[in-house]
Biopython code that builds the backbone (N, CA, C, O; Angstrom):
import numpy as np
from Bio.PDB.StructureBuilder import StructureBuilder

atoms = [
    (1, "UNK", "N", (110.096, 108.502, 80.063)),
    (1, "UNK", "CA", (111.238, 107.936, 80.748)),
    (1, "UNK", "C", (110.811, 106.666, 81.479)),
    (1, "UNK", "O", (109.748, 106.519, 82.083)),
    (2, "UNK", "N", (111.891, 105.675, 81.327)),
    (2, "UNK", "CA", (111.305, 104.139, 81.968)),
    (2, "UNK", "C", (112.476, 104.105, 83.251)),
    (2, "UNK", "O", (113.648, 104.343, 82.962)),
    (3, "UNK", "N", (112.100, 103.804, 84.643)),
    (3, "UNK", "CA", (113.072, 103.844, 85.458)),
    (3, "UNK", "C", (113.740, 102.494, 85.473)),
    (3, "UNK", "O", (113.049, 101.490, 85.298)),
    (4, "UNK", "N", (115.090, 102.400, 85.679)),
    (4, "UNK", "CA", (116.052, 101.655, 85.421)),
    (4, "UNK", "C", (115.939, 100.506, 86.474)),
    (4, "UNK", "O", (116.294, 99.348, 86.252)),
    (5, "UNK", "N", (115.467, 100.906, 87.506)),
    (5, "UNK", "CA", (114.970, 99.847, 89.016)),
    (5, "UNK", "C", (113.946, 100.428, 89.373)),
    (5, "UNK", "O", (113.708, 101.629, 89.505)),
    (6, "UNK", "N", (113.061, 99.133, 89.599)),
    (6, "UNK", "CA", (112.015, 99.141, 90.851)),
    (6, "UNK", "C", (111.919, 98.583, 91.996)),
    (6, "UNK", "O", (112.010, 97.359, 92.101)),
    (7, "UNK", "N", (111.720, 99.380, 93.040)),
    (7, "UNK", "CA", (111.704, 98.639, 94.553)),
    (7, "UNK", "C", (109.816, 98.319, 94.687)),
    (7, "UNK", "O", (108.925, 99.085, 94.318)),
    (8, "UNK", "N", (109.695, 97.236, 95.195)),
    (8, "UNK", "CA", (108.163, 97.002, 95.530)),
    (8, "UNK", "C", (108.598, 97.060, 96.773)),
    (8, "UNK", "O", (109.602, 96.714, 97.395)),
    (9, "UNK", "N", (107.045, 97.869, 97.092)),
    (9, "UNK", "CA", (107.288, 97.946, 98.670)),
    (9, "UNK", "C", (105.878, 97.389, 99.365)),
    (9, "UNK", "O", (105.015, 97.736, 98.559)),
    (10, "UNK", "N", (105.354, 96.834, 100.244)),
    (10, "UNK", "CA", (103.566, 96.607, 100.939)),
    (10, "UNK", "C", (103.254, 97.479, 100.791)),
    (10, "UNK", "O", (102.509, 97.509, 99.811)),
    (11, "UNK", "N", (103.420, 98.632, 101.362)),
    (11, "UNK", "CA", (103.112, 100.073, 102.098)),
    (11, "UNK", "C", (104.466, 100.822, 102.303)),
    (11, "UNK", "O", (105.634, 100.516, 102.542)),
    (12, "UNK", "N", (103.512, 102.295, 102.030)),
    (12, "UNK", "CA", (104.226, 103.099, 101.844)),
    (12, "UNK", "C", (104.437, 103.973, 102.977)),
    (12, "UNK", "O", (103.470, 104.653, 103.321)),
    (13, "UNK", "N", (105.435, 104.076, 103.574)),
    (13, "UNK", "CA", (105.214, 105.664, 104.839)),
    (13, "UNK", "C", (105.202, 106.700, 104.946)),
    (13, "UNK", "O", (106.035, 107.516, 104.552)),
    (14, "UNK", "N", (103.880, 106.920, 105.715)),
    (14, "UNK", "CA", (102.841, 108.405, 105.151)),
    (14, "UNK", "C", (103.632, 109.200, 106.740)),
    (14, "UNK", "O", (103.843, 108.636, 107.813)),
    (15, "UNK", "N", (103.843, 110.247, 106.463)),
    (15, "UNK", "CA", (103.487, 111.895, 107.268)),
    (15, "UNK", "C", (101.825, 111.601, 107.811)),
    (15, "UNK", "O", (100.901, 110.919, 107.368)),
    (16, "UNK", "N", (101.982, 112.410, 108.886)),
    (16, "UNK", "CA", (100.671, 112.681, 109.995)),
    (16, "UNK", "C", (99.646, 113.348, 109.038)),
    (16, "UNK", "O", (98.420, 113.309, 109.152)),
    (17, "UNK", "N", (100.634, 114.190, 107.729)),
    (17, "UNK", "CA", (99.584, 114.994, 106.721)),
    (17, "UNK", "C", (98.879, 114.262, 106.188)),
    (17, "UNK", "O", (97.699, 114.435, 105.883)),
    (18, "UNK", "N", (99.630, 113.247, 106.001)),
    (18, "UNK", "CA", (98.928, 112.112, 104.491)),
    (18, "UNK", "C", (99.734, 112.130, 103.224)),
    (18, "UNK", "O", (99.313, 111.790, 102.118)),
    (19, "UNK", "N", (100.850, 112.532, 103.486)),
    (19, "UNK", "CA", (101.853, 112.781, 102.732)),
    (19, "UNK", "C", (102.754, 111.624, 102.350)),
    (19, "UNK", "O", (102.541, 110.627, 103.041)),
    (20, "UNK", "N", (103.598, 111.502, 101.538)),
    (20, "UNK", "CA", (104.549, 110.151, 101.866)),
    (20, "UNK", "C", (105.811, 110.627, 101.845)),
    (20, "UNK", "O", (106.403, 111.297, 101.000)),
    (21, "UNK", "N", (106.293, 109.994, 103.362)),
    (21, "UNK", "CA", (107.393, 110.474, 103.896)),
    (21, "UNK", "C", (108.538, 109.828, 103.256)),
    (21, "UNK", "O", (108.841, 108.655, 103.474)),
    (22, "UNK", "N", (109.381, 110.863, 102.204)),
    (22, "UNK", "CA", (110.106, 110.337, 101.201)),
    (22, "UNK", "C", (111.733, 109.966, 101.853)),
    (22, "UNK", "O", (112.655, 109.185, 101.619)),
    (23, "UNK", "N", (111.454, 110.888, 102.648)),
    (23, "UNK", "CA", (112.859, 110.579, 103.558)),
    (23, "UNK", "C", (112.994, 109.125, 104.363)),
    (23, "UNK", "O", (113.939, 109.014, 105.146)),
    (24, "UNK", "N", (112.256, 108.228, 104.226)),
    (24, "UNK", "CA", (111.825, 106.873, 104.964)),
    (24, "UNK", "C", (111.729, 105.877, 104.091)),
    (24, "UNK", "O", (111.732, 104.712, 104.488)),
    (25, "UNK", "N", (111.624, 106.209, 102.702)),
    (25, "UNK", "CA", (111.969, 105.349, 101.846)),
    (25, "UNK", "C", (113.301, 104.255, 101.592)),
    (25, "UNK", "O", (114.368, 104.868, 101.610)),
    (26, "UNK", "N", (113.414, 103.162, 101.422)),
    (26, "UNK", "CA", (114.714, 102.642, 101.419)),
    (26, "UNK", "C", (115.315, 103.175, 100.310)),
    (26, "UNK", "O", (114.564, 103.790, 99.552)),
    (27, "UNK", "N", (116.752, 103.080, 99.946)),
    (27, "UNK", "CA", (117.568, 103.626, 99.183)),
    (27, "UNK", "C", (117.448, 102.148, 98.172)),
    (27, "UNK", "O", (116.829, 101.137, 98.500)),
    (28, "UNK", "N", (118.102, 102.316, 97.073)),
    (28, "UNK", "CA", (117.848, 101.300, 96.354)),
    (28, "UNK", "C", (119.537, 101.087, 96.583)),
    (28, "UNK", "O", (120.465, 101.855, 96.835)),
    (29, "UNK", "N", (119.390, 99.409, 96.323)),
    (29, "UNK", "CA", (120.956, 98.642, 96.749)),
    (29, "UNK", "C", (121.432, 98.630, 95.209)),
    (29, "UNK", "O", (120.779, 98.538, 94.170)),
    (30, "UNK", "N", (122.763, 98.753, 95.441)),
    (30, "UNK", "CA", (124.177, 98.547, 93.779)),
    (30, "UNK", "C", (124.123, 97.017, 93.824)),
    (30, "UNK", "O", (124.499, 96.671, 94.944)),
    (31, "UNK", "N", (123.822, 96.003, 93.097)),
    (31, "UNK", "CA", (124.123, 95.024, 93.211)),
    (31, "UNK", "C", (125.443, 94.798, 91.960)),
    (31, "UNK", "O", (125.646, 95.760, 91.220)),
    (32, "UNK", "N", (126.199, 93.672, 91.789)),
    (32, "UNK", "CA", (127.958, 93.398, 91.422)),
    (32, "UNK", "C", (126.801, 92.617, 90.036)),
    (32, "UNK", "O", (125.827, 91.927, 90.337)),
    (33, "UNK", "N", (127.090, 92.844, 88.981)),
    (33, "UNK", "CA", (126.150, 92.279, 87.604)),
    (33, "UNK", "C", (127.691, 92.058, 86.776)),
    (33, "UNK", "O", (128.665, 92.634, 87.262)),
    (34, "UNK", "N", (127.817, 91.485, 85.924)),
    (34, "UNK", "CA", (128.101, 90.554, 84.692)),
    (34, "UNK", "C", (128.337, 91.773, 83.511)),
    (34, "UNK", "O", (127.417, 92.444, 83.043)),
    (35, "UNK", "N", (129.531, 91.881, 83.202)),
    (35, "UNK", "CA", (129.625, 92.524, 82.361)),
    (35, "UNK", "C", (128.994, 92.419, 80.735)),
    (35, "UNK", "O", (129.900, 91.737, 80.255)),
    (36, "UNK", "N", (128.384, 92.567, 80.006)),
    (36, "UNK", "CA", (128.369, 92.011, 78.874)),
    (36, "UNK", "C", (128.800, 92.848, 77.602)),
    (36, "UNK", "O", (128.674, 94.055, 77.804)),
    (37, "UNK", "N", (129.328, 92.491, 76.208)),
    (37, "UNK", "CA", (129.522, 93.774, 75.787)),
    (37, "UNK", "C", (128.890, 94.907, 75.493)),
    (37, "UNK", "O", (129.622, 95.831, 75.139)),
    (38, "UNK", "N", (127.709, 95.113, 75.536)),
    (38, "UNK", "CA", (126.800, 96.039, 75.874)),
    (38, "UNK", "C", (127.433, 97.222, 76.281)),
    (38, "UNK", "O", (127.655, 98.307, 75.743)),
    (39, "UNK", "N", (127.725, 96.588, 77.667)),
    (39, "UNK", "CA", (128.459, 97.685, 79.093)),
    (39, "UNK", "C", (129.879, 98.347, 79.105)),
    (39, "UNK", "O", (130.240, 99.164, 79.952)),
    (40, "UNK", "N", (130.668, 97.878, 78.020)),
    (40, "UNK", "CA", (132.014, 97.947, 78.213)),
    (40, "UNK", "C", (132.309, 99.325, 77.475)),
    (40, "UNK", "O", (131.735, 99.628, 76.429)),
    (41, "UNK", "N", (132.962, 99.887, 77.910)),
    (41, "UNK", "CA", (133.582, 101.233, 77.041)),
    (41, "UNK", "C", (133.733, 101.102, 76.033)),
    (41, "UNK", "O", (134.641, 100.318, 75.756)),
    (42, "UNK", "N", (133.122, 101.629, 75.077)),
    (42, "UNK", "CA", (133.542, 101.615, 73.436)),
    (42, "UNK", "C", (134.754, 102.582, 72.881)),
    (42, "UNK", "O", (135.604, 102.202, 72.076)),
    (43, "UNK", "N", (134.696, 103.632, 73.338)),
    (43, "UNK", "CA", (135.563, 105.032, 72.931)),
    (43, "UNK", "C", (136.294, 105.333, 73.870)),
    (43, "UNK", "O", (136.354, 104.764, 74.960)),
    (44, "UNK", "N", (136.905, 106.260, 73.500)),
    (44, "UNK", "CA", (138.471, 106.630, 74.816)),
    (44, "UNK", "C", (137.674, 107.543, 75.268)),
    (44, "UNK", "O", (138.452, 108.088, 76.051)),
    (45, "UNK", "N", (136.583, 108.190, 75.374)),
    (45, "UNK", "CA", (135.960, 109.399, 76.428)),
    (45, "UNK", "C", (135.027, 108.506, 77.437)),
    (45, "UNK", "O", (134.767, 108.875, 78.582)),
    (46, "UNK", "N", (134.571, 107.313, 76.875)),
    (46, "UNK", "CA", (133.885, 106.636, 77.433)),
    (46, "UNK", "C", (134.836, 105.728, 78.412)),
    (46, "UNK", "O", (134.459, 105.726, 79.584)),
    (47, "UNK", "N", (136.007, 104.958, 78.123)),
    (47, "UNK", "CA", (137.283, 104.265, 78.872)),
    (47, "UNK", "C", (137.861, 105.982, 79.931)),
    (47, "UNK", "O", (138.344, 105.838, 81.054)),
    (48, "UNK", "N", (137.752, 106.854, 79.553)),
    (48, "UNK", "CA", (137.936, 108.092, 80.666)),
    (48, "UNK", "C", (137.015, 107.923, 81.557)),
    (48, "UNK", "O", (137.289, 107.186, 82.504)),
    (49, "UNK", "N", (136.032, 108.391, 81.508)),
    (49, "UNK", "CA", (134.895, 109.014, 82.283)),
    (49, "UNK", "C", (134.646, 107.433, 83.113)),
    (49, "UNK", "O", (134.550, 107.613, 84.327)),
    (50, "UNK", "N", (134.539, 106.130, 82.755)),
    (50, "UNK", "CA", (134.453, 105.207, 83.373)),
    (50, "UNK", "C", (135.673, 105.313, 84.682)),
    (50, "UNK", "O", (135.520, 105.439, 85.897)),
    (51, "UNK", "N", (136.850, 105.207, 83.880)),
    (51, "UNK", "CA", (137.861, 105.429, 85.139)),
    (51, "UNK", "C", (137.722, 106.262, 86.145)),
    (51, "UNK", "O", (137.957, 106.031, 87.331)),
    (52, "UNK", "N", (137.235, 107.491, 85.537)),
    (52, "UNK", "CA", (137.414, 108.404, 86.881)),
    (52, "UNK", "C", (136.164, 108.238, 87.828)),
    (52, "UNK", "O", (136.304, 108.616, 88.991)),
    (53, "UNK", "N", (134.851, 107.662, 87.402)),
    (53, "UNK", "CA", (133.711, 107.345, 88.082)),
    (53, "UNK", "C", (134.384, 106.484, 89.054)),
    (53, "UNK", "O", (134.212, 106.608, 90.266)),
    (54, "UNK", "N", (135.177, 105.578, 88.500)),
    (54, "UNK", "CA", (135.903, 104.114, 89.028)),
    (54, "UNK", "C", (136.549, 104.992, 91.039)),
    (54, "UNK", "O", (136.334, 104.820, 92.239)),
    (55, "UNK", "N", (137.510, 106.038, 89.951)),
    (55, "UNK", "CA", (138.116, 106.720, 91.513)),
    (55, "UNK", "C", (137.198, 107.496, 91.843)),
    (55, "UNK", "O", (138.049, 108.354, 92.075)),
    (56, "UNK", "N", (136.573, 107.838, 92.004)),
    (56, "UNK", "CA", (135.797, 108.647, 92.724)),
    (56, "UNK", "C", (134.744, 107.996, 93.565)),
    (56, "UNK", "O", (134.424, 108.451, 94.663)),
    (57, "UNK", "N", (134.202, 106.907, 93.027)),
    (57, "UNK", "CA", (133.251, 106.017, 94.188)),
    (57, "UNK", "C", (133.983, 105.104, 94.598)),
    (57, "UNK", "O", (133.472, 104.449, 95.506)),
    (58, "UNK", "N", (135.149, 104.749, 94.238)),
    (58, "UNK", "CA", (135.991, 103.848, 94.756)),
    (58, "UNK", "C", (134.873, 102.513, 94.599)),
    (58, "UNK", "O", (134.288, 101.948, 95.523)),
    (59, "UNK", "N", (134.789, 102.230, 93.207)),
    (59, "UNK", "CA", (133.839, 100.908, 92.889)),
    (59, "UNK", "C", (134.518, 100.383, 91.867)),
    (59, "UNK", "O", (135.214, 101.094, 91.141)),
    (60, "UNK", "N", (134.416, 99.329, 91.728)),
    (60, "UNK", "CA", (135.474, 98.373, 90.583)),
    (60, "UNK", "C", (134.284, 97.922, 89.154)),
    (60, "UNK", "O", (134.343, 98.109, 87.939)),
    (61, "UNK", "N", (133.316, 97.294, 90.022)),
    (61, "UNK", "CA", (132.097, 96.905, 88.834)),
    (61, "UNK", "C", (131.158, 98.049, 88.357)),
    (61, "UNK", "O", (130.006, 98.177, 88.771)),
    (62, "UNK", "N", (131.854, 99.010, 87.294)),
    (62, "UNK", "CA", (131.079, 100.062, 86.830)),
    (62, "UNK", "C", (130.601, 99.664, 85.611)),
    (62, "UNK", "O", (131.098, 98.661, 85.099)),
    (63, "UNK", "N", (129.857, 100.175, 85.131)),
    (63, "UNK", "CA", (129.755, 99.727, 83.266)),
    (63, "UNK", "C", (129.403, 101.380, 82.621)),
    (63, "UNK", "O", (129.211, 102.275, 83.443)),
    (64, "UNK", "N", (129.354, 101.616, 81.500)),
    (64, "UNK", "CA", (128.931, 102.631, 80.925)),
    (64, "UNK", "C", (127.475, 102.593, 81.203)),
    (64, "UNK", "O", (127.411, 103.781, 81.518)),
    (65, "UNK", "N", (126.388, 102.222, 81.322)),
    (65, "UNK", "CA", (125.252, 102.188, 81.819)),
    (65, "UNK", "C", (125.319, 102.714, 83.073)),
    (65, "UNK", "O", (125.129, 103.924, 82.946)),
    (66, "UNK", "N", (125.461, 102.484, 84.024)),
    (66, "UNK", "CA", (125.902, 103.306, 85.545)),
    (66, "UNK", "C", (124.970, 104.498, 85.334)),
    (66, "UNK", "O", (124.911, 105.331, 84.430)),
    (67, "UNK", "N", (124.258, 104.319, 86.451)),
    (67, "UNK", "CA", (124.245, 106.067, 86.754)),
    (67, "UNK", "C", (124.647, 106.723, 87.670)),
    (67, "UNK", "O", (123.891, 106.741, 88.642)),
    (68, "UNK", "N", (125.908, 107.498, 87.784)),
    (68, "UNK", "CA", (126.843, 108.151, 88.645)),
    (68, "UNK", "C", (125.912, 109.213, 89.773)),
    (68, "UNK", "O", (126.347, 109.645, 90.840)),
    (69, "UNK", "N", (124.763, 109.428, 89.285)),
    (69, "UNK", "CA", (123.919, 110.450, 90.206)),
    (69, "UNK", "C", (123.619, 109.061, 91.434)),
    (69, "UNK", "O", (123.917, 108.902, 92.617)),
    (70, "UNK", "N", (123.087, 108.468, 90.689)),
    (70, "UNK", "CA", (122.465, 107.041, 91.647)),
    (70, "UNK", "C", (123.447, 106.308, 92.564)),
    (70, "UNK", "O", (123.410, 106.079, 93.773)),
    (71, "UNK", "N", (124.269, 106.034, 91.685)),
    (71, "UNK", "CA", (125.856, 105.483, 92.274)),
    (71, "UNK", "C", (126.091, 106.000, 93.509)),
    (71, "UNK", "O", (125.981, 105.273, 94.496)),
    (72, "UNK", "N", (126.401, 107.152, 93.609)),
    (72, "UNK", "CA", (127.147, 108.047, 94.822)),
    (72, "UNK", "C", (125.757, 108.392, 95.598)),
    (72, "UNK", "O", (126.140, 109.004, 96.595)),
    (73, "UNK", "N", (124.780, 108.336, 95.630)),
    (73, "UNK", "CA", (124.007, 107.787, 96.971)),
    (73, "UNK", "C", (123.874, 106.946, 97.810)),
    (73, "UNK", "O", (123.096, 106.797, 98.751)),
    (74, "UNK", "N", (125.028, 106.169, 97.247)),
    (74, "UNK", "CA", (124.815, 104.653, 98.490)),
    (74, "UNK", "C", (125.937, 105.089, 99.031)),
    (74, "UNK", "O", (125.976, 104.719, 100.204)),
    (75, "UNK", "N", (127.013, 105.796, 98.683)),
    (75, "UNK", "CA", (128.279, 105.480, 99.338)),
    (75, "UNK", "C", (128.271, 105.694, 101.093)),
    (75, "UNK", "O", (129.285, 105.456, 101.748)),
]
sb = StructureBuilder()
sb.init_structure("model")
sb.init_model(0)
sb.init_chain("A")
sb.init_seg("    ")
for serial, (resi, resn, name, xyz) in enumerate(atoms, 1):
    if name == "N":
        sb.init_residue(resn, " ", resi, " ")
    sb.init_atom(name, np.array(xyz, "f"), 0.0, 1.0, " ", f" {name:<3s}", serial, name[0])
structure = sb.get_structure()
């Protein structure tokens, strides 16, 4: 699996254990991207499931690429 974003960070923040305190990590930002046809709904399950992602995060710039797990962590 190749991750879709990378955040670079200097340093990382460790726990007193030596652990890395994952809860202190920044969240990664949604940035507004360029549709291309790539992204656009091809099929009517795909023009569904886009819409309802659409109401449910209340976000306008979705594409079929999206990842709805990722998505709804920033809200």
């Amino acid at each position: 699996m190749v991750p879709k974003h990378f955040i670079f960070l200097k340093t990382f923040p460790f726990l007193k254990s030596g652990k890395i305190d994952v809860n202190a990590l920044p969240l990664p930002t949604v940035t507004k991207k360029s549709l291309d046809d790539m992204d656009r709904p091809k099929t009517e399950i795909e023009q569904t499931l886009l819409s309802l992602w659409k109401d449910i995060l209340k976000l306008d710039d979705l594409s079929v690429n999206d990842n709805f797990f990722l998505l709804g962590v920033t809200l």
